[in-house]
C-alpha positions as CSV (number, residue, x, y, z in Angstrom):
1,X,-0.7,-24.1,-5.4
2,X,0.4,-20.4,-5.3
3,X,-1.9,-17.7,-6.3
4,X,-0.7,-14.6,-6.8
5,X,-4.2,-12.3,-6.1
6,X,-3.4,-10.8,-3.4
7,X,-0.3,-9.5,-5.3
8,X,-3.4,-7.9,-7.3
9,X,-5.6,-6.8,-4.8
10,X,-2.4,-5.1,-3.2
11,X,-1.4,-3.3,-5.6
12,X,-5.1,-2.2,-6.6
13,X,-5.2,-0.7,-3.0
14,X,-1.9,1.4,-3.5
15,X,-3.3,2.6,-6.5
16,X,-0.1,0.6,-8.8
17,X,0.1,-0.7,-12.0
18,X,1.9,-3.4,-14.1
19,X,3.6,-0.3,-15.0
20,X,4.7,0.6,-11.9
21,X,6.2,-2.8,-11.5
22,X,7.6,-2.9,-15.1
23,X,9.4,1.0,-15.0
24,X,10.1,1.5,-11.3
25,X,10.9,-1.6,-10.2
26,X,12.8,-3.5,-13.4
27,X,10.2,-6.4,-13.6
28,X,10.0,-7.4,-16.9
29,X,7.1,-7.7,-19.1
30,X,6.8,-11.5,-19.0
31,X,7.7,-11.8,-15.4
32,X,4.4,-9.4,-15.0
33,X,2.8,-12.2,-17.7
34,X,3.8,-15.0,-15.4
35,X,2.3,-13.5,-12.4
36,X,-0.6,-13.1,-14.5
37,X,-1.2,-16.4,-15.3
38,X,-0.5,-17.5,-12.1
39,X,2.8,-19.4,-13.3
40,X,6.1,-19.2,-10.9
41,X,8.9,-16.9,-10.4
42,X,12.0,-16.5,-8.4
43,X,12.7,-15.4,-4.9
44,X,14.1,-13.0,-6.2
45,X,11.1,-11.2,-8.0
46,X,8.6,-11.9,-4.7
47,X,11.7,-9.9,-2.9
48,X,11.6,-7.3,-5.8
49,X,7.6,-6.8,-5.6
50,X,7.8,-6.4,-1.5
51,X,10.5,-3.9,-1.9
52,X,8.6,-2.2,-4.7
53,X,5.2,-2.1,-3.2
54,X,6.6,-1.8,0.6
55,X,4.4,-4.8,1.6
56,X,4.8,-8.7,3.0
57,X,5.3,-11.8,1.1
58,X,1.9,-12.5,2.0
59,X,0.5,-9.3,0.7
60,X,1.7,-10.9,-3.0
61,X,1.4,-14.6,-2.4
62,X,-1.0,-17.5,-1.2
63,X,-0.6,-21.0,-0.8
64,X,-3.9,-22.6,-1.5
65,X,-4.3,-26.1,-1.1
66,X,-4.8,-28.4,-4.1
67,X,-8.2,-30.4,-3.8
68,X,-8.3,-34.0,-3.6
């Protein structure tokens, strides 16, 4: 499974919001309530978020291992 909380934890250390993401960046509103539920998105938003937070993929993303 993904989890996006480093995507979180990122952005909480460079002091960024959804807002950030939604008005200087162009991510839309349910893109932001995807990430937040821990749903998927394109390539082409995890590209977007690096370029907006001037991070890694793996500053946004995790795989995690299902149990079982």
């Amino acid at each position: 499974m993904i989890t996006y909380a480093p995507l979180w934890e990122t952005m909480k250390r460079l002091g960024a919001s959804t807002y950030t993401l939604q008005v200087k960046g162009g991510i839309s509103s349910s893109t932001v309530r995807r990430l937040k539920a821990g749903e998927s998105v394109s390539t082409n938003t995890l590209d977007a978020l690096c370029r907006i937070l001037g991070c890694r993929l793996e500053d946004i993303a995790e795989y995690v291992p299902d149990e079982t």
